[in-house]
One Martini backbone bead per residue (centre of mass of N, CA, C, O) as a GRO file, in nm:
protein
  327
    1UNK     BB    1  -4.822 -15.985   2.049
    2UNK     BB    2  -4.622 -16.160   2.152
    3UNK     BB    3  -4.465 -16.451   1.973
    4UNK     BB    4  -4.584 -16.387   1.670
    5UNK     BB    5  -4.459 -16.121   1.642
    6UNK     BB    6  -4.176 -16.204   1.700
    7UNK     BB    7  -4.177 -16.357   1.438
    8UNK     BB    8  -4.276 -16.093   1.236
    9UNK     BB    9  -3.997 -15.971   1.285
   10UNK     BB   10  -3.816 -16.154   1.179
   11UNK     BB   11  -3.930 -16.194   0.910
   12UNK     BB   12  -3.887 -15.943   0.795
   13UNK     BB   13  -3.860 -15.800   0.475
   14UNK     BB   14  -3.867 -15.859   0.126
   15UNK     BB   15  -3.903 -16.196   0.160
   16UNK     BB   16  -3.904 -16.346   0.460
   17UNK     BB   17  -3.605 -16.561   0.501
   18UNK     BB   18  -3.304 -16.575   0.505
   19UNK     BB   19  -3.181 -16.778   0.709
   20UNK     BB   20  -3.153 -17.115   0.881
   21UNK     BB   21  -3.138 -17.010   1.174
   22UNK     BB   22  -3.404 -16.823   1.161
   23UNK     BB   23  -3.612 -17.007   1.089
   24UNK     BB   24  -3.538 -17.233   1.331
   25UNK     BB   25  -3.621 -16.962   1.565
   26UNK     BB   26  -3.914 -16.962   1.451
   27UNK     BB   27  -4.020 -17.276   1.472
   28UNK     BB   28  -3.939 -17.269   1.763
   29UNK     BB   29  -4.182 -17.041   1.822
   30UNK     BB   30  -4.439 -17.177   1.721
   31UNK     BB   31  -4.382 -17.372   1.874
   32UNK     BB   32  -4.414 -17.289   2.153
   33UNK     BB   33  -4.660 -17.169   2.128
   34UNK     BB   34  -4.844 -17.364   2.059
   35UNK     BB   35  -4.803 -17.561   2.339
   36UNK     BB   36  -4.898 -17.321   2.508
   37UNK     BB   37  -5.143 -17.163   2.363
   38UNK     BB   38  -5.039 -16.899   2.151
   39UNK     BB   39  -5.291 -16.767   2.030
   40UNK     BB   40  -5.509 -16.598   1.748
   41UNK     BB   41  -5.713 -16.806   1.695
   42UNK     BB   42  -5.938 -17.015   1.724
   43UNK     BB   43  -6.133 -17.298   1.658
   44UNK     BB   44  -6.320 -17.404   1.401
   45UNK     BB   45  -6.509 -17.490   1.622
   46UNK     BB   46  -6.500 -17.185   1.717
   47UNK     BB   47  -6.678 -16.952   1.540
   48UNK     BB   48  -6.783 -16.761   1.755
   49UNK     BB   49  -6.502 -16.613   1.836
   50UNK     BB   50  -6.390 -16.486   1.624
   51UNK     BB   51  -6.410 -16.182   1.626
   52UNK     BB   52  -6.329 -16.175   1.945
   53UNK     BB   53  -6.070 -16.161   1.828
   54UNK     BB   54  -5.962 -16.006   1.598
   55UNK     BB   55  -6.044 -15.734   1.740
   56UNK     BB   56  -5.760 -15.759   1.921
   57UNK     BB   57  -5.641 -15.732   1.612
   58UNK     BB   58  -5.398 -15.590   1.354
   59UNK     BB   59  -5.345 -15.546   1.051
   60UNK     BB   60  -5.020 -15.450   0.914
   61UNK     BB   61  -4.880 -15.265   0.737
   62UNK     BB   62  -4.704 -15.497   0.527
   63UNK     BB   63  -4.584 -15.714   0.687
   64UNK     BB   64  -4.732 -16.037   0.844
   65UNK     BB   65  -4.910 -16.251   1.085
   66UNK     BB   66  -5.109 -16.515   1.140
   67UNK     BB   67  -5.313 -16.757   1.327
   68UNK     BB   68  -5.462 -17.080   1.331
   69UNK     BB   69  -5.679 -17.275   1.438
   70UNK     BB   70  -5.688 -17.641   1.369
   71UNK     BB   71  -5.708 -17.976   1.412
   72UNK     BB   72  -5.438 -18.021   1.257
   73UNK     BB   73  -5.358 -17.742   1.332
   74UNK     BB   74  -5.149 -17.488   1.272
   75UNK     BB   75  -5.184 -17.151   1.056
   76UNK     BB   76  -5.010 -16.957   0.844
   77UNK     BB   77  -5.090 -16.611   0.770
   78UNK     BB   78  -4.937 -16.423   0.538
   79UNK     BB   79  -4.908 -16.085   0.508
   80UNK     BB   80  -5.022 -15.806   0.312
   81UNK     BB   81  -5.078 -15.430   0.357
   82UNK     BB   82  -5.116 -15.156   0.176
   83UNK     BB   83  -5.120 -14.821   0.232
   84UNK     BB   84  -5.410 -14.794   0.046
   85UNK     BB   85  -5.585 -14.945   0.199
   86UNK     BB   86  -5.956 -15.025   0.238
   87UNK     BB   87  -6.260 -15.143   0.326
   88UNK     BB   88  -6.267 -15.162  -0.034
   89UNK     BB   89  -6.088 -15.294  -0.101
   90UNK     BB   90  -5.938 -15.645  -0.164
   91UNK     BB   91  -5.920 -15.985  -0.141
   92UNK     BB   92  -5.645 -16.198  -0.128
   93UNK     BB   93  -5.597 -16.574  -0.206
   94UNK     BB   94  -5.290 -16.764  -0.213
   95UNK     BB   95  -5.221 -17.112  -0.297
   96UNK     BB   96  -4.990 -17.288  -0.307
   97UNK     BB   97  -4.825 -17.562  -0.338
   98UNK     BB   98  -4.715 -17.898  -0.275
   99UNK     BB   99  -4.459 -17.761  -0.139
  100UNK     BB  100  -4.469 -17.798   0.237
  101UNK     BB  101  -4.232 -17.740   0.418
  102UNK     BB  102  -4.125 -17.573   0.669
  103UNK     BB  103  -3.822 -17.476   0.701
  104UNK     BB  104  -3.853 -17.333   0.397
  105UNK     BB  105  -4.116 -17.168   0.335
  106UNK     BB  106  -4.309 -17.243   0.034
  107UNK     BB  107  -4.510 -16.992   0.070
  108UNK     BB  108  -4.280 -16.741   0.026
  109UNK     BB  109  -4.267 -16.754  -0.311
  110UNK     BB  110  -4.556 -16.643  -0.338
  111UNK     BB  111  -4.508 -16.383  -0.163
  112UNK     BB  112  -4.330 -16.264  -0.343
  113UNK     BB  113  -4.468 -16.253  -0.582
  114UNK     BB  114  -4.767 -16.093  -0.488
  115UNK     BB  115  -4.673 -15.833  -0.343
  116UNK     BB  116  -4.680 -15.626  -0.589
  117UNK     BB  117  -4.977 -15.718  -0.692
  118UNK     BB  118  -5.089 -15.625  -0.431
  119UNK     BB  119  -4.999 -15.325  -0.412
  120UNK     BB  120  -5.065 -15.214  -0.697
  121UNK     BB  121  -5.406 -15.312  -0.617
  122UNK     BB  122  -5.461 -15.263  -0.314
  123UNK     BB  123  -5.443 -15.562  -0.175
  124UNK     BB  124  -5.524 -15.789   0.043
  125UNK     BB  125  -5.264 -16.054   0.166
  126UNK     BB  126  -5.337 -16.394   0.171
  127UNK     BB  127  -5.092 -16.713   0.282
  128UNK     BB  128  -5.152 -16.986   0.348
  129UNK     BB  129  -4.991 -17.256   0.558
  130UNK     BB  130  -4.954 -17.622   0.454
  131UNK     BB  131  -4.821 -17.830   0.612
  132UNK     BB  132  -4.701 -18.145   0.606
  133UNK     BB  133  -4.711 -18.230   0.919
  134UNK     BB  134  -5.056 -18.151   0.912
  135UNK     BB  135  -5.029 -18.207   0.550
  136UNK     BB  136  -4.922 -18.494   0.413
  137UNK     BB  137  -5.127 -18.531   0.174
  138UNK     BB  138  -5.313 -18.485  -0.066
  139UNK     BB  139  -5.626 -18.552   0.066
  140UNK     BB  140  -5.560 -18.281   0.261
  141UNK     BB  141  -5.422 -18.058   0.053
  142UNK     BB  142  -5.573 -18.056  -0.235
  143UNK     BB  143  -5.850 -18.211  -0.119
  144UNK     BB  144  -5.926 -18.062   0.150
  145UNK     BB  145  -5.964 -18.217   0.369
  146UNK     BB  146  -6.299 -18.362   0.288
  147UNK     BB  147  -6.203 -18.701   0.252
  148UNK     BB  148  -6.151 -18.997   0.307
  149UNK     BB  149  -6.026 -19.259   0.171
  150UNK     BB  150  -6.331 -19.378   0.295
  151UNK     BB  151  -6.544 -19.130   0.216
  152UNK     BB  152  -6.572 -18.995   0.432
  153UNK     BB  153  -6.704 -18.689   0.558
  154UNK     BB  154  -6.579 -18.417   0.654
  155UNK     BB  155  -6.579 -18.167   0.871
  156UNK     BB  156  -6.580 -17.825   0.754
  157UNK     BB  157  -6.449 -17.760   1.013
  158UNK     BB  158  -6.169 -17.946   0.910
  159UNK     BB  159  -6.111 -17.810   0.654
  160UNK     BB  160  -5.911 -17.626   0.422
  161UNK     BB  161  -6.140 -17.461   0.354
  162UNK     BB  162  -6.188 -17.361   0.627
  163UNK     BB  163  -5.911 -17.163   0.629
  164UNK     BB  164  -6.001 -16.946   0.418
  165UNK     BB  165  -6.236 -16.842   0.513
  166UNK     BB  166  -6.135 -16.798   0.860
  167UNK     BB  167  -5.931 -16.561   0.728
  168UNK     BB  168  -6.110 -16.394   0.594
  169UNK     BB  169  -6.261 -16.287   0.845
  170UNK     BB  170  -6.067 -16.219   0.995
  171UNK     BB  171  -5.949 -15.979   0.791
  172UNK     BB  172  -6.209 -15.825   0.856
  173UNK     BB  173  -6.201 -15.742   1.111
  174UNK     BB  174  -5.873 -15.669   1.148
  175UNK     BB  175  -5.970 -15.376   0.926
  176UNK     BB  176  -6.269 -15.327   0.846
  177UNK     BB  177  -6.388 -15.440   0.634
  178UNK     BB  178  -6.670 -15.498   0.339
  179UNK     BB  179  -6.597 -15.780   0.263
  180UNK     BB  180  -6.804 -16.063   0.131
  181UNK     BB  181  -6.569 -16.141  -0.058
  182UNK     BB  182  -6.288 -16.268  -0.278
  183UNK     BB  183  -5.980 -16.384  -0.396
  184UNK     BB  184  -5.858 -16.696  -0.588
  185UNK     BB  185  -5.557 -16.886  -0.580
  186UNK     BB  186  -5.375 -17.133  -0.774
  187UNK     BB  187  -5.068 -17.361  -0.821
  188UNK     BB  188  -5.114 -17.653  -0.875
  189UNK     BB  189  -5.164 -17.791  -0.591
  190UNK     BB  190  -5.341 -17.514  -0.568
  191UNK     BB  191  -5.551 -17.556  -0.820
  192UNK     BB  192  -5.684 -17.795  -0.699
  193UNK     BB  193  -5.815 -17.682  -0.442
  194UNK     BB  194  -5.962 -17.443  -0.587
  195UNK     BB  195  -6.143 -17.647  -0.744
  196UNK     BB  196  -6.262 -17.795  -0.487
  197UNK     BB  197  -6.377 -17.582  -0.375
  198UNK     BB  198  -6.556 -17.483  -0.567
  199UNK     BB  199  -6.767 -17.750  -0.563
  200UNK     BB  200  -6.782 -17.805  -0.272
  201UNK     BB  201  -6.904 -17.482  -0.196
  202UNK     BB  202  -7.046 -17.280  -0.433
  203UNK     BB  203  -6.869 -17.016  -0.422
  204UNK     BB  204  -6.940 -16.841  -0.169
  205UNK     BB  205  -6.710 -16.632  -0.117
  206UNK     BB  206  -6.641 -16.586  -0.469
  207UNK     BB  207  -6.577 -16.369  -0.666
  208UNK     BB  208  -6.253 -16.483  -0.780
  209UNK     BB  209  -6.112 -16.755  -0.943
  210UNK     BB  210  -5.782 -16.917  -1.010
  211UNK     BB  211  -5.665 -17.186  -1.168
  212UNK     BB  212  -5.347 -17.316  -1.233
  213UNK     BB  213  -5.201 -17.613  -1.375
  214UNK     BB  214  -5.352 -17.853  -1.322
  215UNK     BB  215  -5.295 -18.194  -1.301
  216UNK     BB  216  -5.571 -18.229  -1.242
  217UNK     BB  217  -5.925 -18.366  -1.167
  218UNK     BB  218  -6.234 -18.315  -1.072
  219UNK     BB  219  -6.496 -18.457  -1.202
  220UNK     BB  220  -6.865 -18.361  -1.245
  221UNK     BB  221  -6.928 -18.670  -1.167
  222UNK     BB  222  -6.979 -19.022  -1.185
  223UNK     BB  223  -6.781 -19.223  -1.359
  224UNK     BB  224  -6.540 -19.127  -1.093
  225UNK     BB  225  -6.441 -19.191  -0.837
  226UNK     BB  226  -6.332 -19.076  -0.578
  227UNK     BB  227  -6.096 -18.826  -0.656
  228UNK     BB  228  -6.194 -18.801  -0.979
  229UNK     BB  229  -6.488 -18.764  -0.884
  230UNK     BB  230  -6.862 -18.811  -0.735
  231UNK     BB  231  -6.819 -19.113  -0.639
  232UNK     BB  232  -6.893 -19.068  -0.305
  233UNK     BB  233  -6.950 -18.790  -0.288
  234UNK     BB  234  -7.086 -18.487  -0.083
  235UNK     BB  235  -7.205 -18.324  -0.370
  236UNK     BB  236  -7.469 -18.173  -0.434
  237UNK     BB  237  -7.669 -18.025  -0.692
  238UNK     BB  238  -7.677 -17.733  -0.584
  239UNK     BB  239  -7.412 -17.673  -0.548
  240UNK     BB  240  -7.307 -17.716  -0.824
  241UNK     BB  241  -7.445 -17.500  -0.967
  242UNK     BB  242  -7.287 -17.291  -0.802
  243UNK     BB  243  -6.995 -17.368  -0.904
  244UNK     BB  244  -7.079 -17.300  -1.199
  245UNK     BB  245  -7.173 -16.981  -1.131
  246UNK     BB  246  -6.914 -16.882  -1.073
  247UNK     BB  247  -6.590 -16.694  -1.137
  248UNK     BB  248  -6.432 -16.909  -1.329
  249UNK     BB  249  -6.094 -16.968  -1.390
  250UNK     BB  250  -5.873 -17.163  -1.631
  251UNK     BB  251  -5.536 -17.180  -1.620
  252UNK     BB  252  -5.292 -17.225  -1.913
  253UNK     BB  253  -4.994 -17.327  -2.004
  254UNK     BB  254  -4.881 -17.415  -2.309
  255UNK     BB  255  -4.606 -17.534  -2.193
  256UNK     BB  256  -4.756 -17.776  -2.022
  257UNK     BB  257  -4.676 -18.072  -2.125
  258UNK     BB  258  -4.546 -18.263  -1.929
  259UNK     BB  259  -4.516 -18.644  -1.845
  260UNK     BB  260  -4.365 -18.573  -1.609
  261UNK     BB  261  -4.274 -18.596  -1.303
  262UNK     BB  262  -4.523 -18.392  -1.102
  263UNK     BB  263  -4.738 -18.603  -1.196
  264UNK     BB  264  -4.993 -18.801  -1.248
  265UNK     BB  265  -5.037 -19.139  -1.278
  266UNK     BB  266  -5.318 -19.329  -1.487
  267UNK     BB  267  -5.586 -19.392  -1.562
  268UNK     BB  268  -5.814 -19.142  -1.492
  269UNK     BB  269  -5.566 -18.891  -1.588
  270UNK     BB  270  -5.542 -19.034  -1.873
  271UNK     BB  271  -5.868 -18.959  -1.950
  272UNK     BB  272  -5.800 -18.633  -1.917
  273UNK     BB  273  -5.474 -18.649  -2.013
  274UNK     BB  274  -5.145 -18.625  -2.051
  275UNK     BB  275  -5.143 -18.322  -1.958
  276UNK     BB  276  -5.239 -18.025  -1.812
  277UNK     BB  277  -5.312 -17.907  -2.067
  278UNK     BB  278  -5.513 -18.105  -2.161
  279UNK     BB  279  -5.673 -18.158  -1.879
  280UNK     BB  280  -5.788 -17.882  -1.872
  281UNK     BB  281  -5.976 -17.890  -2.161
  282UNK     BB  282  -6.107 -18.148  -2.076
  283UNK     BB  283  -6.258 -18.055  -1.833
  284UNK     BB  284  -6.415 -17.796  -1.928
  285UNK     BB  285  -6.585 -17.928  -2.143
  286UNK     BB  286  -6.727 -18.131  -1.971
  287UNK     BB  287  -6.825 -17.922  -1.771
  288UNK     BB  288  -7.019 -17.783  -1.952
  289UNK     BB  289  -7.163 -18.017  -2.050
  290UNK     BB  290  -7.295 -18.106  -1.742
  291UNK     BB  291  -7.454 -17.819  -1.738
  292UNK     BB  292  -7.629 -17.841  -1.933
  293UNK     BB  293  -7.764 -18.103  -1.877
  294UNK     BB  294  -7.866 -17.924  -1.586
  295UNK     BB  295  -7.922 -17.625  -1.639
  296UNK     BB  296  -7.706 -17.457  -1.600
  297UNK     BB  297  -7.501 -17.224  -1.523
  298UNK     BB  298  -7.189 -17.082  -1.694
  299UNK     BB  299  -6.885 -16.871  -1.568
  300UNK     BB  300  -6.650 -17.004  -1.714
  301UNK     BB  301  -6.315 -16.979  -1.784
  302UNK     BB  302  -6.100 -17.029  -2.041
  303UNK     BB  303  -5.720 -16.981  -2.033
  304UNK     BB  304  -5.410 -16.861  -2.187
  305UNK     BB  305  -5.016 -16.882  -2.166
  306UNK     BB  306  -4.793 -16.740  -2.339
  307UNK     BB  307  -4.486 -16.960  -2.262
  308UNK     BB  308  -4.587 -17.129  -2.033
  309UNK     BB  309  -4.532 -17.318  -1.811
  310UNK     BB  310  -4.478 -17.454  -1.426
  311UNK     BB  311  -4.493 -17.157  -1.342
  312UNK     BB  312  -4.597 -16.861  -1.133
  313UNK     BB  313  -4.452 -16.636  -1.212
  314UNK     BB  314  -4.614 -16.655  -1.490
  315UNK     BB  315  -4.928 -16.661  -1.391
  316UNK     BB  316  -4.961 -16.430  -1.188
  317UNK     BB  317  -4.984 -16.148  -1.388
  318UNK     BB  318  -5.254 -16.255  -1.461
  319UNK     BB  319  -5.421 -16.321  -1.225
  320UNK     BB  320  -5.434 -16.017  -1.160
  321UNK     BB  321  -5.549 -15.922  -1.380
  322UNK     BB  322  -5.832 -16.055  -1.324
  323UNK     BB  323  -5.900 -15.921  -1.045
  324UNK     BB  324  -5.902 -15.622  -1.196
  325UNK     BB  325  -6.093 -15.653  -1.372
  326UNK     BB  326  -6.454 -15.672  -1.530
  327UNK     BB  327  -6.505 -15.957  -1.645
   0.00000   0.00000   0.00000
């Protein structure tokens, strides 16, 4: 499987995280494959190819990962599949937190807490791992780089959420999986993500989503400019409708109430609530009410996790149960 094997070799094991040197041996194999052009999947501007590059690779039974091509840059998207899975198993996909060094490769916390509770499952475990040096700012990363600072509006194969996209379809062919939708999870700064690609996208690839603690929130009217709202943003009112009838869950824990730290703050964030708790149900209360003047349906769900602050490993086994669950 060329280079990105060998280094899928290199870095199995229970973390997959290893020494320092083990890391930079990595980095340094990813660079080079990328220089060389030893790619796992076409560019999203070509994805009449991902079929049939997919097709010639197979995700192996316990850890793995392929690599995706897109305008920024190469994506590691880092899996498990357990032995269990079939056709009919379910996809889940992951998105990490704020924290993206390369080096650290902090998208490997989530897979460590998250690879049990797919084992448990039988779900197969997809982690994109959104670099800084690729995805540096908000913008790029939170925001789904769907929008420029200028709000001109970036094409969809360009956007971090085709990037999710893009995985899950990879992911069915190189299994033979039968799932036409996901289940979609983020935690802090990866559930900015997952709240606007809901938006974003109107739900559609999506069984069901959960965001965990988002620090702040896209309010879905017009009121504040993006990305505060949907002034000035390229989201139609059809989309917002199939976005509100989406299967989305907003999880917050009860502890995190921090007005300091890792928070935006500012006129917009503090019109939302002090903290991610108050912002979180103020959200919630908007979108729906929001829903109802536009007469869409709503099946979004606010839930509590007693005793959790802004950890994701307190908020990740309530989000496996809802994926698990029937309601």
């Amino acid at each position: 499987m060329g280079q990105i094997s060998a280094t899928a070799s290199l870095i199995q094991g229970k973390h997959m995280i290893g020494t320092k040197e083990l890391l930079s041996i990595v980095c340094a194999m990813l660079l080079a494959a990328w220089t060389a052009g030893a790619v796992f999947a076409q560019s999203a501007s070509a994805q009449t190819d991902e079929t049939t590059v997919a097709q010639k690779k197979v995700i192996p039974a316990g850890e793995g990962e392929f690599r995706l091509i897109v305008k920024r840059g190469p994506v590691n998207i880092f899996t498990y599949r357990p032995q269990s899975f079939t056709a009919n198993s379910p996809i889940w996909i992951v998105i990490h937190g704020a924290r993206r060094d390369v080096a650290e490769h902090s998208s490997f916390d989530y897979y460590d807490v998250w690879l049990p509770l797919a084992e448990r499952a039988g779900a197969l475990l997809l982690v994109p791992e959104f670099v800084e040096q690729s995805w540096p700012t908000s913008w790029q990363f939170q925001f789904g780089n769907a929008m420029t600072p200028s709000l001109t509006p970036i094409p969809w194969e360009d956007t971090g959420f085709a990037v999710a996209e893009m995985a899950f379809r990879q992911a069915v062919a190189m299994t033979g999986s039968r799932q036409q939708r996901f289940f979609l999870y983020g935690h802090g700064g990866g559930a900015q993500w997952v709240q606007r690609y809901v938006l974003h996208s109107g739900g559609r690839y999506i069984e069901r989503a959960v965001a965990a603690n988002p620090g702040w929130y896209l309010i879905p009217d017009n009121e504040f400019t993006y990305p505060y709202g949907l002034k000035g943003a390229s989201i139609p009112q059809a989309t917002l409708r199939s976005a509100f009838a989406t299967n989305f869950f907003l999880l917050l824990g009860q502890a995190d109430r921090r007005t300091t730290g890792i928070i935006r703050d500012n006129q917009q964030t503090r019109a939302q609530g002090a903290n991610r708790y108050e912002r979180g149900h103020f959200y919630f209360k908007r979108a729906a009410s929001i829903a109802q003047s536009m007469g869409a349906p709503f099946a979004w769900t606010v839930q509590e996790v007693p005793g959790a602050g802004h950890e994701n490993e307190d908020m990740a086994p309530t989000a496996a149960e809802l994926f698990t669950s029937r309601r």
